[in-house]
MARMIMI-374056 format. One record per residue: x, y, z of N, C-alpha, C in turn; residue number from 1; chain; residue in three letters. Coordinates in steps of 0.2 Angstrom, whole numbers, plus 5000, padded with zeros to 4 digits. Each point is the difference from the previous one (the first is absolute). Example, Ala and Ser with C-alpha at 12.3 -4.5 7.8 and 13.67 -1.06 7.14 Angstrom:
BEGIN
  n.x  n.y  n.z ca.x ca.y ca.z  c.x  c.y  c.z num cadena residuo
 5066 4972 5039 4996 5006 5000 5004 5006 5000   1      A     ala
 4998 5005 4996 5004 5006 5001 4996 5005 5003   2      A     ser
END
This chain:
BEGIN
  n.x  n.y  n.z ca.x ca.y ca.z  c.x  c.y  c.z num cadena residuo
 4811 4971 4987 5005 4995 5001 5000 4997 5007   1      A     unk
 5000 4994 4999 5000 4996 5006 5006 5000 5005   2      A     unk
 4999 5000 5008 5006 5000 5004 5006 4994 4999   3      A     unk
 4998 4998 4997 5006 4994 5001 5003 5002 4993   4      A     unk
 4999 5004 4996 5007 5002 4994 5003 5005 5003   5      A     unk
 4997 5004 5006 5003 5007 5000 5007 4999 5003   6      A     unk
 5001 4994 5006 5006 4998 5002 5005 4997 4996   7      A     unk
 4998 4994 4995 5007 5003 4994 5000 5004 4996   8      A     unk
 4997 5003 4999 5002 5007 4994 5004 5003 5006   9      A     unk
 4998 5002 5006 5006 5006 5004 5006 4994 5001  10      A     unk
 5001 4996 5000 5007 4993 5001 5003 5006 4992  11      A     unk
 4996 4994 4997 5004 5002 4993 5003 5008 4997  12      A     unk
 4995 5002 5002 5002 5008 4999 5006 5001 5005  13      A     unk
 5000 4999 5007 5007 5000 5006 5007 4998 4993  14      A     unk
 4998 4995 5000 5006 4996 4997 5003 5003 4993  15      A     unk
 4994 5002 4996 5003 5003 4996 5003 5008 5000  16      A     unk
 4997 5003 5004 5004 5007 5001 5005 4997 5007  17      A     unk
 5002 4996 5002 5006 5000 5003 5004 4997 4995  18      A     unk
 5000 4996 4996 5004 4999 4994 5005 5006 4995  19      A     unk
 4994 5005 5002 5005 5004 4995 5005 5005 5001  20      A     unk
 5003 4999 5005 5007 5003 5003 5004 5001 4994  21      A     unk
 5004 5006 5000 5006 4999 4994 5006 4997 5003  22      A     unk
 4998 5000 5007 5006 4996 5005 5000 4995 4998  23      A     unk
 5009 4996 5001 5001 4994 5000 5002 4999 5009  24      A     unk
 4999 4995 5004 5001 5002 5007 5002 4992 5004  25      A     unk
 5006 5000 4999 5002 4991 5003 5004 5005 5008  26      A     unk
 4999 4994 5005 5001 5001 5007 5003 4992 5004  27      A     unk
 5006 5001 5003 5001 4994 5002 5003 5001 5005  28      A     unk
 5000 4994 5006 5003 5002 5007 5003 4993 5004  29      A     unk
 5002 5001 5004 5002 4992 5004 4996 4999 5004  30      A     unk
 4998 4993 5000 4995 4998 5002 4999 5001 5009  31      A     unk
 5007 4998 5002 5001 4999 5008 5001 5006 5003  32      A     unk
 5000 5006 4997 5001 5007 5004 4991 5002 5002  33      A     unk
 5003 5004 5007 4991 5001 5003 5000 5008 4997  34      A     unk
 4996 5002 4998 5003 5007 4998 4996 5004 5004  35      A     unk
 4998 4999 5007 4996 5002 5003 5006 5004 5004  36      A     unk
 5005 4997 5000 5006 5001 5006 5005 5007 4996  37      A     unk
 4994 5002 4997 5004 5007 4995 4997 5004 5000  38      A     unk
 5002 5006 5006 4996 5006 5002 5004 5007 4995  39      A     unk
 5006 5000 4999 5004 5004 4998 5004 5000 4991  40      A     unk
 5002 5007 4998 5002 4998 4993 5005 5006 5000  41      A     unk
 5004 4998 4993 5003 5005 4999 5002 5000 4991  42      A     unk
 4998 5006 4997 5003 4997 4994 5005 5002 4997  43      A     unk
 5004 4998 4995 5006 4997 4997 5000 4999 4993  44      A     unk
 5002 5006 4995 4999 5002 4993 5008 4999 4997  45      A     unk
 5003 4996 5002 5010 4998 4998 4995 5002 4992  46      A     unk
 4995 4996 4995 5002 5000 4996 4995 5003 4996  47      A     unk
 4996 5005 5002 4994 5002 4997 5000 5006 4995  48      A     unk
 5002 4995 4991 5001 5008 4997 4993 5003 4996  49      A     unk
 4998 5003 5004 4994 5005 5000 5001 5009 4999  50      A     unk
 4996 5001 4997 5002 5008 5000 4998 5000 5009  51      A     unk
 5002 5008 5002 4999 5004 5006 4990 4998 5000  52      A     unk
 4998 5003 4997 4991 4999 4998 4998 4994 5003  53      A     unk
 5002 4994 4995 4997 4995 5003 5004 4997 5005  54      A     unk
 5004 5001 5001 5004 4996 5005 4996 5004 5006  55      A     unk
 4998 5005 4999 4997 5001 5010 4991 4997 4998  56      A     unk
 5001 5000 4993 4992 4997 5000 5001 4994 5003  57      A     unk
 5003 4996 4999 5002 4991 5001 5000 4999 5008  58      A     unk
 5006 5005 5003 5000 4999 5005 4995 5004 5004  59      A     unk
 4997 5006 5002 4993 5001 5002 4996 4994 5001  60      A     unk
 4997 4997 4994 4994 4995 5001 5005 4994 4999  61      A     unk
 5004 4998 5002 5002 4995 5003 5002 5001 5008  62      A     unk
 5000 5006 5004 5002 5000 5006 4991 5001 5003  63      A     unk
 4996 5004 4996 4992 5000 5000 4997 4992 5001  64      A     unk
 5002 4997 4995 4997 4995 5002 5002 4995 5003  65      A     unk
 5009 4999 5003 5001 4996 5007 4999 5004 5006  66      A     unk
 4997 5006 5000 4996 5004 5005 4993 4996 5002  67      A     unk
 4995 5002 4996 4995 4997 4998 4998 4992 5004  68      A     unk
 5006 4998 4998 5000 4991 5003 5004 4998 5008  69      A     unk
 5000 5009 5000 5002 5001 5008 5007 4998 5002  70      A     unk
 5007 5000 4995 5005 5003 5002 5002 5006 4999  71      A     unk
 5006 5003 5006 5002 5005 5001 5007 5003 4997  72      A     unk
 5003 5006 4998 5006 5001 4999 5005 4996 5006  73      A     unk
 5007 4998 4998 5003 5002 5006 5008 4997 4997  74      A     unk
 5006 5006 5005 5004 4998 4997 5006 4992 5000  75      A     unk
 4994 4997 5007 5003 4992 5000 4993 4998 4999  76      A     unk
 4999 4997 4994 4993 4998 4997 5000 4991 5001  77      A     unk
 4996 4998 4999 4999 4991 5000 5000 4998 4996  78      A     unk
 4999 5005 4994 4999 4999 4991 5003 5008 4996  79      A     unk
 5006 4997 4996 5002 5003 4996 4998 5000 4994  80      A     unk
 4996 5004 4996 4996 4999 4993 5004 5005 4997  81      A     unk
 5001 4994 4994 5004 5003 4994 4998 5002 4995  82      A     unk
 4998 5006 4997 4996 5001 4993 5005 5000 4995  83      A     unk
 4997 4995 4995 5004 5002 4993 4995 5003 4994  84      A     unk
 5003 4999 4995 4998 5002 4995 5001 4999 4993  85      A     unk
 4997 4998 4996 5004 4999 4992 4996 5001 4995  86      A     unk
 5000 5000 4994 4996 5002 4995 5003 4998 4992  87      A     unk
 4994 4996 4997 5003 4996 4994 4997 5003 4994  88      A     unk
 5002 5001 4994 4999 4999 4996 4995 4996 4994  89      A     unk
 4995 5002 5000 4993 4994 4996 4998 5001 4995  90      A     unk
 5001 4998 4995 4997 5000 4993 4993 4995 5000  91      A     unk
 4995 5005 4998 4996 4996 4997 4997 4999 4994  92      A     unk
 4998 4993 4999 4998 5001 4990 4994 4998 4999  93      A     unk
 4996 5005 4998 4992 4998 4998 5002 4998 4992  94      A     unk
 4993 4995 5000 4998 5000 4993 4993 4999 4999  95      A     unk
 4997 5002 4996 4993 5001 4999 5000 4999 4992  96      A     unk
 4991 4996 4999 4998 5000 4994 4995 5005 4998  97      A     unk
 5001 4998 4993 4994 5001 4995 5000 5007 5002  98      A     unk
 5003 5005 4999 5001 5009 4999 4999 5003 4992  99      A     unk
 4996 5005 5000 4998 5000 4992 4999 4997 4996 100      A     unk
 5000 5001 4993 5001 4998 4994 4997 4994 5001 101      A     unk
 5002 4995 4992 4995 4994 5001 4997 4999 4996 102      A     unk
 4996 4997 4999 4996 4997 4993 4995 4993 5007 103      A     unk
 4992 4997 4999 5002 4996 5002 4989 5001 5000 104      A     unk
 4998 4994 5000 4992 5000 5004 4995 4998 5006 105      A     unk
 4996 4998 5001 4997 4998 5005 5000 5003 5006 106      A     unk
 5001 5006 5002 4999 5003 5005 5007 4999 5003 107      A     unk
 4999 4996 5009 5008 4997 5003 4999 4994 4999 108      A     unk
 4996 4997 4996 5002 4990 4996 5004 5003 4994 109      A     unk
 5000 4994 4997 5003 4998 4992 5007 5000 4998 110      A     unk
 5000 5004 4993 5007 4998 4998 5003 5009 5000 111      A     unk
 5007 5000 5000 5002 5010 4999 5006 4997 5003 112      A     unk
 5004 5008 4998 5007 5000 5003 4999 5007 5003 113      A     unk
 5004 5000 5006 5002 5004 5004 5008 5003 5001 114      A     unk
 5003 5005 5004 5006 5001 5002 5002 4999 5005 115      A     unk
 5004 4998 5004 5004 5000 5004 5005 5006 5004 116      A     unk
 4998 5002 5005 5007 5007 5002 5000 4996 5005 117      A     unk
 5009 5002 5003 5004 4998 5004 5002 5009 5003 118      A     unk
 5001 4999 5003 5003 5007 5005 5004 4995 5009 119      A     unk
 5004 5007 5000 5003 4998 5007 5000 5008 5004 120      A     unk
 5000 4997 5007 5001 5004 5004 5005 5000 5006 121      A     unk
 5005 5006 5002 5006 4998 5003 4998 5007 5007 122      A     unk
 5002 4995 5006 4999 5004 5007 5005 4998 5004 123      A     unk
 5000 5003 5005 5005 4997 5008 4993 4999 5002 124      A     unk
 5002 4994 5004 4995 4997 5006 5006 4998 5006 125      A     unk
 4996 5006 5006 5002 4997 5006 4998 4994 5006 126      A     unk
 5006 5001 5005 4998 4996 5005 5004 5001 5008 127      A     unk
 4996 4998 5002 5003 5001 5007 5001 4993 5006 128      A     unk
 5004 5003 5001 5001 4991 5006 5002 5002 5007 129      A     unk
 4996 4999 5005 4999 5001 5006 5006 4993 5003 130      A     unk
 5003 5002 5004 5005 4993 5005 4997 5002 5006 131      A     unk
 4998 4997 5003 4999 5001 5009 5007 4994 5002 132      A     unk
 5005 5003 5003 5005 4997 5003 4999 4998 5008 133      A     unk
 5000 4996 5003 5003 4999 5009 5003 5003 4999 134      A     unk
 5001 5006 5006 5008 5004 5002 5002 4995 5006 135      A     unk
 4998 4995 5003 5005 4999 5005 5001 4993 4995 136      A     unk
 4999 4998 4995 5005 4992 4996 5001 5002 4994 137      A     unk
 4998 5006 4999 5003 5002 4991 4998 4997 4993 138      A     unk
 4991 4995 5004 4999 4998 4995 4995 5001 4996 139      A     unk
 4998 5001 4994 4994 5000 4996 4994 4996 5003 140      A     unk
 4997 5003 5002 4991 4997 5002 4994 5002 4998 141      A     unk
 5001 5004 4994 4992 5003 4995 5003 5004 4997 142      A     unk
 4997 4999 4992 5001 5004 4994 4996 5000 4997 143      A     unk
 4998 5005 4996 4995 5003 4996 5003 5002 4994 144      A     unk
 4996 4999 4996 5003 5002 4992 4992 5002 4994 145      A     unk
 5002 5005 5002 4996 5004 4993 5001 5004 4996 146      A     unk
 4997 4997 4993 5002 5001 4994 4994 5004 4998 147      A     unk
 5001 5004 4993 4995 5006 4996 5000 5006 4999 148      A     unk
 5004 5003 5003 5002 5007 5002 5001 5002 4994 149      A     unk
 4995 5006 4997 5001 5004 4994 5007 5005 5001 150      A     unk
 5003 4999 5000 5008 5004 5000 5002 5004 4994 151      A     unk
 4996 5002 4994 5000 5004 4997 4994 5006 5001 152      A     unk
 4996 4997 5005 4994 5007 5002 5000 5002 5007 153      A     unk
 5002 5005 4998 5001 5004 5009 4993 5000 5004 154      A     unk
 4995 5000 4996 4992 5003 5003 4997 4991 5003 155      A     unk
 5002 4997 4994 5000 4993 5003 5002 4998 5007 156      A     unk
 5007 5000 4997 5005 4997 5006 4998 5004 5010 157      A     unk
 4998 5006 4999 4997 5002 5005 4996 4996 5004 158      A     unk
 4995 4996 4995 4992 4997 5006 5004 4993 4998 159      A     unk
 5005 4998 4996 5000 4994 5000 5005 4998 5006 160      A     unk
 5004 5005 5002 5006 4998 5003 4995 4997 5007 161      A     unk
 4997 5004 5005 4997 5000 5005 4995 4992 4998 162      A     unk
 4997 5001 4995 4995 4993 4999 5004 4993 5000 163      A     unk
 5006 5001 4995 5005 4993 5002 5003 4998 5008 164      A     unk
 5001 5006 5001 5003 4996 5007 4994 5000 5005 165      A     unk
 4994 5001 5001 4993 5000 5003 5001 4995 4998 166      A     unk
 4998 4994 4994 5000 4995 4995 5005 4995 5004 167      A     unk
 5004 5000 5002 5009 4996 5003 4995 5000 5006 168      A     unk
 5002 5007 5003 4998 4999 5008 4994 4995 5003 169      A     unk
 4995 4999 4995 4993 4997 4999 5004 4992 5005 170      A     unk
 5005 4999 4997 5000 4990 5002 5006 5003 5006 171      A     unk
 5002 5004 5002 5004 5001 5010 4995 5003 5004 172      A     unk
 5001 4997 5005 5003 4992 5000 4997 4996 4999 173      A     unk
 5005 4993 4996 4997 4996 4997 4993 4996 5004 174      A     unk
 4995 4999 4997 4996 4994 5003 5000 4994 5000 175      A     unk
 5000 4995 5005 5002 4993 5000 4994 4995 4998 176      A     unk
END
């Protein structure tokens, strides 16, 4: 194979395994805040209904990873980050054809009849939403919001908790 395919096949292969995230991951911030002027945090759960388990999962790698990006605990912080957390309900409806039975010729051309099944499936899907607050004007300057969190599977929810907020943390601070 010649060098000049080998470069898009690895683009194209980049692009399709970064696609496949179960994450949903939106992040938005004000444009006019320098976020360089934020050495410190502190966080702030008013509304976080988690069990005990994942609530110290949430908050560990969310305090891991404003560590990482080189802020510090402190009890007068620069940035007050509020974790929350929700979880919805999701039914999904497949349908698929042409399952047993049947009468019909030509291989997969011609003429026949086939059946049709319908099935549903019902889950909780989580999410999480990061606020990075100013403490000294009390106002919203970065939020992160991700969605996918299996919430009916414990063994799941374990590597997914740490990967969605890794997934958030990815866009702070934001790039201009």
């Amino acid at each position: 194979m010649s060098t000049k395919y080998i470069f898009p096949i690895l683009i194209c292969a980049a692009l399709g395994l970064s696609s496949c995230s179960p994450f949903n991951v939106r992040t938005d911030y004000a444009e006019s805040t320098n976020f360089n002027m934020y050495k410190t945090y502190k966080l702030r759960v008013d509304d976080l209904k988690l069990n005990d388990l994942d609530q110290d999962r949430v908050l560990n790698e969310v305090s891991k990873q404003l560590q990482m990006k080189g802020l510090t605990v402190s009890d007068t912080p620069d940035l007050i980050v509020n974790v929350k957390a929700n979880h919805k309900k999701i039914t999904d409806i497949n349908q698929g054809g042409n399952f047993g039975g049947g009468f019909g010729w030509g291989g997969s051309f011609g003429w026949g009849m086939g059946m049709q099944r319908t099935w549903s499936s019902n889950y909780n899907q989580g999410a999480l939403i990061l606020d990075l607050i100013d403490a000294r004007t009390q106002k919203l300057v970065w939020q992160g919001v991700g969605s996918g969190i299996s919430v009916d599977a414990p063994k799941a929810k374990q590597k997914q908790i740490p990967a969605i907020i890794e997934k958030i943390m990815l866009n702070f601070p934001p790039k201009r």
